[in-house]
SEDREN-513384 format. One record per residue (C-alpha): residue in one letter; x, y, z. Coordinates in steps of 0.05 Angstrom, whole numbers, plus 5000, padded with zeros to 4 digits. Last residue first. Layout:
AXYZ
...
//
This chain:
X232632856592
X230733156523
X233733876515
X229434446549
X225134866492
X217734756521
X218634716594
X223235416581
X217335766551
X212335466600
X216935836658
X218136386615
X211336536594
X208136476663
X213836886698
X212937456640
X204037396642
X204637446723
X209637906753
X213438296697
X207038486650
X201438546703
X195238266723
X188438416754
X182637866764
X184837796839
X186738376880
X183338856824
X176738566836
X172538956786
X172338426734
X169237856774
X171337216759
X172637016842
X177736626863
X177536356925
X178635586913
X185835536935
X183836086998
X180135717031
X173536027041
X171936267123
X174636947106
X170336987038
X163936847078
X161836197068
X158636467022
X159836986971
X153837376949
X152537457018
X155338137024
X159638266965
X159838976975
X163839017031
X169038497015
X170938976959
X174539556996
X179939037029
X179339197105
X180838437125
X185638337073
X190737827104
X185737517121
X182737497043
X188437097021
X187337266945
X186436776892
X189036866825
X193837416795
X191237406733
X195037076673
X193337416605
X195136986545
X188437116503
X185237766493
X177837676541
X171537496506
X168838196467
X163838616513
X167339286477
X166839606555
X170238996583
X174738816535
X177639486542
X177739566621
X181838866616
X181038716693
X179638016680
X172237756661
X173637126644
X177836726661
X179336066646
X175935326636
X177234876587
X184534996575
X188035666546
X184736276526
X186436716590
X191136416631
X188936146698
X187835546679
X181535366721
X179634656752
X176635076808
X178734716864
X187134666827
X190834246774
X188734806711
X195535036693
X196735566743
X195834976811
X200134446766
X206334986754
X209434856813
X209334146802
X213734286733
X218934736771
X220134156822
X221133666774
X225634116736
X229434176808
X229833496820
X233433346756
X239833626772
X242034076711
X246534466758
X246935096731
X240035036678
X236134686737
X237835306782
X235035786725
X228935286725
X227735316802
X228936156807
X224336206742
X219335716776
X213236086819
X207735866763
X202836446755
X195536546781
X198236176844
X198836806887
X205137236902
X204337866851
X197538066890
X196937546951
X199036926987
X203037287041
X210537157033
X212936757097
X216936217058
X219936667010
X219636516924
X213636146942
X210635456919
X204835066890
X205534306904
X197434266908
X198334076986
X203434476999
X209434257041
X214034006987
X213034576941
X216535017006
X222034567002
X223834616931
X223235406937
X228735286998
X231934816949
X232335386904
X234135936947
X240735496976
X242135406895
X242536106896
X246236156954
X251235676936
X252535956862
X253336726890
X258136426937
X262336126889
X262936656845
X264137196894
X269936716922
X272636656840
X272337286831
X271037276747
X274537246679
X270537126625
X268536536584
X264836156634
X260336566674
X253636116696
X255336416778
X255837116764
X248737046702
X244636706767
X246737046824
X245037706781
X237937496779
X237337296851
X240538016872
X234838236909
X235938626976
X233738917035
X226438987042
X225338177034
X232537907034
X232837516969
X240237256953
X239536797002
X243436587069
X249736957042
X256736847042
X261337427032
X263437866971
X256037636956
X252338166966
X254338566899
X256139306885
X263239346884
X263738736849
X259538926802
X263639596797
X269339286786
X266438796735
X263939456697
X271439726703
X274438966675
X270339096596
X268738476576
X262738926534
X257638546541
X258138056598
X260138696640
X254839036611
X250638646636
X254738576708
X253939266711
X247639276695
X244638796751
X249039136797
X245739856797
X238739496781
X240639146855
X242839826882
X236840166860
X232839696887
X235139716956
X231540326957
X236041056967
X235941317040
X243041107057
X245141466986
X241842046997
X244842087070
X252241997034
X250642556988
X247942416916
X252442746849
X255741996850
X249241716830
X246742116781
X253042116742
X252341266756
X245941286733
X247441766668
X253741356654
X249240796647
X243740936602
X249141216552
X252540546561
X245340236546
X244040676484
X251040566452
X249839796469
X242739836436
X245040226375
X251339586353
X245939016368
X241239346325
X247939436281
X250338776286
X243238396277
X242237636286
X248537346322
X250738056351
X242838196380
X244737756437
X250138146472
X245238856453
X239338526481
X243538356548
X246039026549
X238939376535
X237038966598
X241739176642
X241039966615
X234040046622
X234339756692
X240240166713
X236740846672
X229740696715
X234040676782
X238041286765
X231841666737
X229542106689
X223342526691
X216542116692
X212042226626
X204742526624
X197642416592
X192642926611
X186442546612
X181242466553
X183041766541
X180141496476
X183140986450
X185040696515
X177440566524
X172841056567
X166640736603
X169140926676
X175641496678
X181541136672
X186641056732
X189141856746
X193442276705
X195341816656
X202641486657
X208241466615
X214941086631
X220641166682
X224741616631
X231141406620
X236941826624
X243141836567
X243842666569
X240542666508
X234442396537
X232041716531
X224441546524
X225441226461
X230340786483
X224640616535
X219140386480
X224539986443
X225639496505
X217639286501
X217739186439
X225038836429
X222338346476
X216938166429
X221438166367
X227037696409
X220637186414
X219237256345
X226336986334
X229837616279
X230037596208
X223637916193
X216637626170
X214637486244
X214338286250
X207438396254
X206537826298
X203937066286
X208636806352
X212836376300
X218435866342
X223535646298
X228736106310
X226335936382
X228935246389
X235635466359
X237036046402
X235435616472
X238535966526
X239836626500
X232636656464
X229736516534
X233636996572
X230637546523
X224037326543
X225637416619
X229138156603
X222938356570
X219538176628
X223838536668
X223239156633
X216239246650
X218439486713
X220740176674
X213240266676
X207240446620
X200440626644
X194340436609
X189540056646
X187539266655
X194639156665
X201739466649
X199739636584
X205239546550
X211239966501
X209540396451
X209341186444
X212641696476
X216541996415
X211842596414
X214342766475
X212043536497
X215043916535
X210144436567
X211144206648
X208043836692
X209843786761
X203543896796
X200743346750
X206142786757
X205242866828
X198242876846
X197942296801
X204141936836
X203242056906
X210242066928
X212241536972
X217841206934
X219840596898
X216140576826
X207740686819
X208541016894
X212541566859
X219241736883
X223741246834
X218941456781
X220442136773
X217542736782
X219243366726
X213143176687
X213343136615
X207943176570
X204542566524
X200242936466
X195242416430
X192842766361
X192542116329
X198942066294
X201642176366
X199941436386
X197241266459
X191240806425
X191240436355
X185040066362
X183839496400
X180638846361
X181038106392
X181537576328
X189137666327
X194037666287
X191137656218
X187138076238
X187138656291
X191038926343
X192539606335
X199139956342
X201240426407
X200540106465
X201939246469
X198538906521
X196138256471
X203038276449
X204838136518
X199437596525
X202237276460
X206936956500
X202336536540
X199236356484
X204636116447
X207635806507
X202035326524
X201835076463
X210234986468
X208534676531
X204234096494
X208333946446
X212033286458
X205632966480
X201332816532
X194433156533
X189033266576
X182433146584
X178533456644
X178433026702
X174332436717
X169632156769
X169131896838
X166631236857
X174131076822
X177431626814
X179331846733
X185532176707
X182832346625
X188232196571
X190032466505
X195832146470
X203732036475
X205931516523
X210331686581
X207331436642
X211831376705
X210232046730
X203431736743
X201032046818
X194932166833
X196032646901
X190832746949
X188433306982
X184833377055
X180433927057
X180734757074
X185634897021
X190635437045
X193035147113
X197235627145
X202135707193
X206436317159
X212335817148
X207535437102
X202234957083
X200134847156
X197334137171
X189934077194
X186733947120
X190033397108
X196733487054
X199432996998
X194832377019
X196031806967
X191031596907
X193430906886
X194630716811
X193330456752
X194830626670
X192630546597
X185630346613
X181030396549
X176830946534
X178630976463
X180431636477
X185231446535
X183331266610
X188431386665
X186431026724
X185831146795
X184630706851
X182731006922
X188730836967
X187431287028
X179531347038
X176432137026
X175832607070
X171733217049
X172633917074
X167134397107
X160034227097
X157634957094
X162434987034
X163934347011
X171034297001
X173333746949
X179433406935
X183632956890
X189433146854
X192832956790
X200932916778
X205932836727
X213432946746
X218932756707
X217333096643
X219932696597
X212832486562
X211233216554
X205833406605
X198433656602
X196334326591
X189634176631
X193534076693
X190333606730
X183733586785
X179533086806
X173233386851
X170233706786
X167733076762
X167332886693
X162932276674
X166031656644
X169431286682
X165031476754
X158531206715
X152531466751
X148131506694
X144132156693
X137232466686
X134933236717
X128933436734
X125834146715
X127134716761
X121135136774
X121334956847
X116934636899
X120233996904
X126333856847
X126633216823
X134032876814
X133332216767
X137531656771
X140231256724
X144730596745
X151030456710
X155530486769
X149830376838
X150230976879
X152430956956
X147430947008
X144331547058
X145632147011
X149632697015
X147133166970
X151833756951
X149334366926
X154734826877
X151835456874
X153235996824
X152436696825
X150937336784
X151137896822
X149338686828
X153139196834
X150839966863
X156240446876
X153740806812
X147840436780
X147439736741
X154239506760
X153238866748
X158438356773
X161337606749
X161036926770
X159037086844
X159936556889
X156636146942
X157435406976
X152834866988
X151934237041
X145133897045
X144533217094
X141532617094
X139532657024
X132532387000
X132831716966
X125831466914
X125830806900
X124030646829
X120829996852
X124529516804
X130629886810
X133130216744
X129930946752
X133431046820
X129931706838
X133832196879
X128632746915
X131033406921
X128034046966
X126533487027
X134033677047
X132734337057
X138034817052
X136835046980
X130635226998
X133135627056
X136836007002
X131536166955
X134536326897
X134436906869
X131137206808
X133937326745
X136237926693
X141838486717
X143139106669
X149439496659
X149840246665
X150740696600
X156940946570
X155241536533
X158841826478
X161442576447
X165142706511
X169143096466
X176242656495
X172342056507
X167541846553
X160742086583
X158241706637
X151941346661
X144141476665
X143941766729
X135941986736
X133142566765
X130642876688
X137242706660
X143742656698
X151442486663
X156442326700
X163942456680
X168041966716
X174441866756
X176642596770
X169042766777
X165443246727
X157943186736
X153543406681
X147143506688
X142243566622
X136743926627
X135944176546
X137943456519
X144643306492
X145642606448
X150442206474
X152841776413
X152240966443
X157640636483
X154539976523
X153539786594
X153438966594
X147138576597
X148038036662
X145737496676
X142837156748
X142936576778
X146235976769
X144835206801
X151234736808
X149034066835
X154233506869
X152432856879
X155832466950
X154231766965
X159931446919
X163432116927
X164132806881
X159332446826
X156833066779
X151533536760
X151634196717
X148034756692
X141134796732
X139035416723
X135435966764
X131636436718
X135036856662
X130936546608
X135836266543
X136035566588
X143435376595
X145234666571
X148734216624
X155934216639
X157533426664
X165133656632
X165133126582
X158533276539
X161934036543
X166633766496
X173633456498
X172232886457
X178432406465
X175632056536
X169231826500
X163532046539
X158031576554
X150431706534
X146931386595
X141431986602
X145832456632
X149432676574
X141732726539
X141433326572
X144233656521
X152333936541
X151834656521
X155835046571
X164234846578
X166635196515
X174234966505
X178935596487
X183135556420
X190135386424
X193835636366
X200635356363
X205035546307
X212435256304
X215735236238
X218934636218
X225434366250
//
């Protein structure tokens, strides 16, 4: 099997001429901005016109932006006689002459990060209301009739902030105008849009609905591989001030390759109107009637756009044998993309960080005598930097290094571990497949699966964080978020690490075990150190745990006693050693029948369902077997369920889980559905783990993957604080948690601020097209290791390596 390297690069959706629209087609295999209907943006920062495109046979669709924004910058503060400096716990401002001109960063304060600036006008909303504001010219009638719209729909939203003072942003928006007009277009007629009393010049297209893009179809933009048995587009469109659109049941569809010929037919069918609820909370989340395009029936290799007819066309998309194992790579690469404590340069990346957290340079990391299990960053109710900083003591930990960001800051969690655990699952699944598989690292040149070298990155980080007594730290953390304008590079806060823990050492020591098991086919003494290190792990947990008193106990999280399980039934698989399957068994829910192994605020033993019930070559309860099968599978057909109500096939691990941070549709909800697949290997479970991966990969309103650096369209601006202050395009393989469910959110800080620069107002937007690229919007464009970029990779991961069907 030759050696796998996928490097996706991003597709650039602005610079389409305007000749696009002058009855130039678009040949289905050139995935350029010419295909997109993207228009070419104007180097002025006055309203643009960027895009136009067919949502209906009467209905064009206009997207106008506003606004740009010149980032803040670092640049050597230079002290004048006046100066005023103002030392906050989240920023050091600096005041000359009256006048805030930013912050100083870094640990000498030797640099200034400045505000950003904002460039453009508005646009005169009541203009944009008024129907006589466009005429339509039909350039081929003999007459050149002119058509004015009936009716003027249009919806708001910021494509990124400017924070050009403190508390003070600024925004950048776009709005998409729809003109319904009084009679359908003519395919392969030009028309002509004029603008009355604006600046904006007109605008020439073809309406030809197999040709042009049209953001109203939507498919994934990874594509399938020609097993899958599921491959689905979507059709439908929500106005804004118009509200949803309905369009006929049975529209034909086609599938159209490069050569633009027709490869494939069918009928659009409704998969959810707009007045059904979506889930057991009794909600609809898309505000319109969707339909479904279905072609799981297609298997034939080659690039392919899904196209309406008097609509449009989707984004190009492949089918072929690899196309999850593109979207893997970069997916995966998203944790080394995170990684603390080494710099990411060339060759394996083109993003630069500088070495940051490392005590080469000069970084001290103390320890704090709180630990994680009573912070509010792990289980309890602690604060955790008033906490970690009245507890600090002298030690310091110059081994503290490594490990992940957990998100757009800097702190390091025992959480993290579950990602690692997720990759490792991977190589034990499919150890052939990803032998083969090269992630361009630092340490691709050993012996070891790249994909084992990632998880061994994260694991390492905690091993190095146990004491002598066999406790594992809960991680390292700053002693607030990041001060504004400062880099990981150059924190200048006291950095601190949590005292051991019970529930840190149980996760540390489940996941060490299972590196440790597979570590003995590649490495026997790695494998030999992490089983000394995970036993040590353990008999600190379960020391800790037996020195508690029976209220202790009652009062400890669920969690602990699911980590508690978890590695026992590691080391269990490890070591075959019967007192570790004792105290699984002493320790697991399913000694009876259960309803589900996920009892929100009670308990979570999913995972260990999972390894109990795939035992084969050890001994095992055969009742605790069974049930911890059925009620897994019982989860996944619940999961199955839930897919089957939503309108874009997305799903939930609960039913009633609010749609929000760690439980959106940034990520694919599937590990439960593929691990079920892998027990059973009944087919409608991979189907049902590949539709709920359509709304991540691109098959969504926005026609966004939301993974950085994969697609033709994908964020941003994500809570990356270093991208943001270095102004370098975002790291790629970072999944956001998507759209937020702002009513369940009413009091969210952020809502404030945005005023009118989202409209409808975000409570009125559905929440499948609510996403909002704005980098302070922590809800939204923010992230972490175990619950967005670890579910993303292994779901795509396991897509990519299953056997043939």
């Amino acid at each position: 099997m030759p050696s796998q390297r996928f490097k996706v690069t991003q597709m650039l959706l602005i610079g389409a001429a305007l000749a696009t629209f002058q009855g130039a087609g678009c040949s289905a295999g050139q995935l350029t901005a010419q295909s997109t209907g993207r228009l070419a943006k104007r180097a002025d920062p006055s309203p643009q016109l960027t895009q136009v495109y067919p949502v209906y046979g009467d209905i064009v669709a206009l997207r106008i932006e506003t606004g740009q924004v010149i980032y803040g910058e670092q640049q050597p503060y230079r002290a004048e006689a006046g100066d005023d400096i103002e030392t906050e716990p989240k920023a050091v401002w600096l005041e000359r002459d009256g006048q805030r001109l930013g912050t100083l960063v870094g640990p000498e304060q030797a640099l200034l990060y400045t505000f950003d600036r904002f460039l453009g006008e508005p646009l005169n909303r009541r203009w944009v209301q008024r129907s006589r504001s466009y005429q339509v010219t039909a350039l081929d009638q003999p007459d050149q009739s002119v058509i004015l719209p009936e009716a003027v729909y249009y919806k708001v939203k910021p494509t990124d902030i400017a924070q050009v003072a403190r508390g003070r942003p600024q925004w950048p928006l776009a709005y998409t105008i729809y003109l319904d007009l009084p009679q359908p277009l003519a395919a392969g007629q030009r028309y002509q849009i004029g603008f009355a009393n604006s600046e904006l010049a007109p605008v020439t297209f073809e309406y030809a609905p197999r040709q042009h893009h049209s953001e109203a179809v939507h498919v994934s933009h990874l594509g399938f591989r020609p097993d899958d048995p599921a491959k689905v587009g979507f059709l439908s469109t929500w106005m804004g001030t118009g509200g949803g659109l309905s369009y006929p049941s049975g529209l034909r569809f086609q599938l159209v390759d490069a050569r633009d010929r027709v490869v494939y037919r069918g009928l659009s069918e409704l998969s959810r109107a707009a007045d059904q609820p979506e889930d057991a909370r009794d909600r609809n989340y898309s505000g319109t009637d969707v339909y479904r395009l279905d072609f799981s029936d297609f298997q034939t290799p080659g690039r392919y756009r899904l196209c309406v007819e008097q609509v449009g066309c989707s984004f190009a998309f492949p089918i072929g044998d690899e196309t999850w194992a593109e979207a893997f790579y970069v997916s995966a690469r998203g944790f080394y993309h995170q990684r603390s404590g080494i710099e990411l340069t060339e060759p394996y990346t083109d993003y630069y960080q500088p070495r940051s957290f490392h005590p080469d340079d000069g970084v001290e990391v103390y320890q704090s005598e709180v630990t994680l299990l009573e912070t509010s960053m792990g289980l309890g109710d602690r604060k955790t930097f008033e906490a970690l900083t009245e507890t600090r003591t002298e030690e310091r930990l110059p081994q503290a290094w490594g490990g992940y960001f957990d998100a757009g800051d800097w702190d390091r969690r025992a959480q993290h571990l579950k990602g690692t655990r997720l990759l490792l699952e991977l190589v034990d699944f499919f150890p052939r497949y990803y032998q083969q598989v090269d992630l361009n690292l630092p340490e691709s040149d050993n012996a070891l699966p790249d994909v084992l070298d990632e998880a061994l990155w994260g694991l390492d980080f905690f091993r190095r964080l146990q004491t002598e007594a066999g406790g594992i730290r809960g991680g390292v953390e700053s002693a607030r978020h990041p001060r504004r304008g400062e880099v990981s590079w150059q924190e200048s806060l006291t950095v601190m690490a949590y005292a051991p823990d019970p529930w840190s050492s149980y996760l540390y020591a489940a996941t060490a075990a299972q590196a440790a098991r597979i570590l003995k086919a590649y490495d026997s003494s790695l494998a030999e150190r992490y089983e000394t290190s995970a036993l040590r792990a353990m008999t600190y947990a379960e020391q800790a745990m037996a020195e508690l008193d029976a209220a202790e106990r009652r009062a400890l999280h669920h969690e602990v006693t699911d980590a508690q399980n978890l590695a026992a039934l590691e080391l269990y698989r490890l070591t075959a050693d019967d007192r570790w399957h004792q105290r699984f068994l002493a320790t697991t829910i399913f000694q009876s029948a259960q309803q589900t192994a996920y009892r929100w605020q009670h308990y979570n033993q999913r995972e260990a369902a999972f390894i109990y019930a795939s035992l084969s070559d050890l001994p095992t309860d055969a009742t605790v077997q069974r049930n911890a099968r059925r009620t897994l599978l019982s989860d996944a057909d619940t999961i199955v369920e839930t897919g089957q109500q939503t309108s874009f096939h997305w799903t939930k691990a609960l039913p009633d889980l609010p749609i929000s941070t760690g439980n959106s549709f940034g990520r694919p909800e599937a590990v439960t559905l593929l691990r079920a697949y892998h027990l059973t290997e009944s087919e409608h479970y991979l189907r049902a783990a590949i539709l709920a991966s359509q709304f991540a990969a691109g098959a969504n309103p926005e026609n966004m993957v939301y993974t950085t650096g994969l697609g033709h369209r994908s964020p941003q601006h994500p809570l990356i604080i270093n991208q943001r202050v270095t102004n370098q395009p975002p790291p790629p393989g970072i999944t956001v948690y998507g759209p937020l469910d702002a009513q369940n959110f009413e009091d969210y800080w952020l809502f404030s601020q945005l005023g009118n620069s989202v409209y409808p107002d975000i409570y009125e937007m559905p929440t499948a097209e609510s996403y909002l690229d704005i980098f302070m919007y922590p809800a939204v464009a923010e992230f972490t290791i175990q619950d967005t970029i670890a579910h993303t990779a292994y779901t795509w991961g396991y897509l990519a390596a299953r056997p043939p069907l």
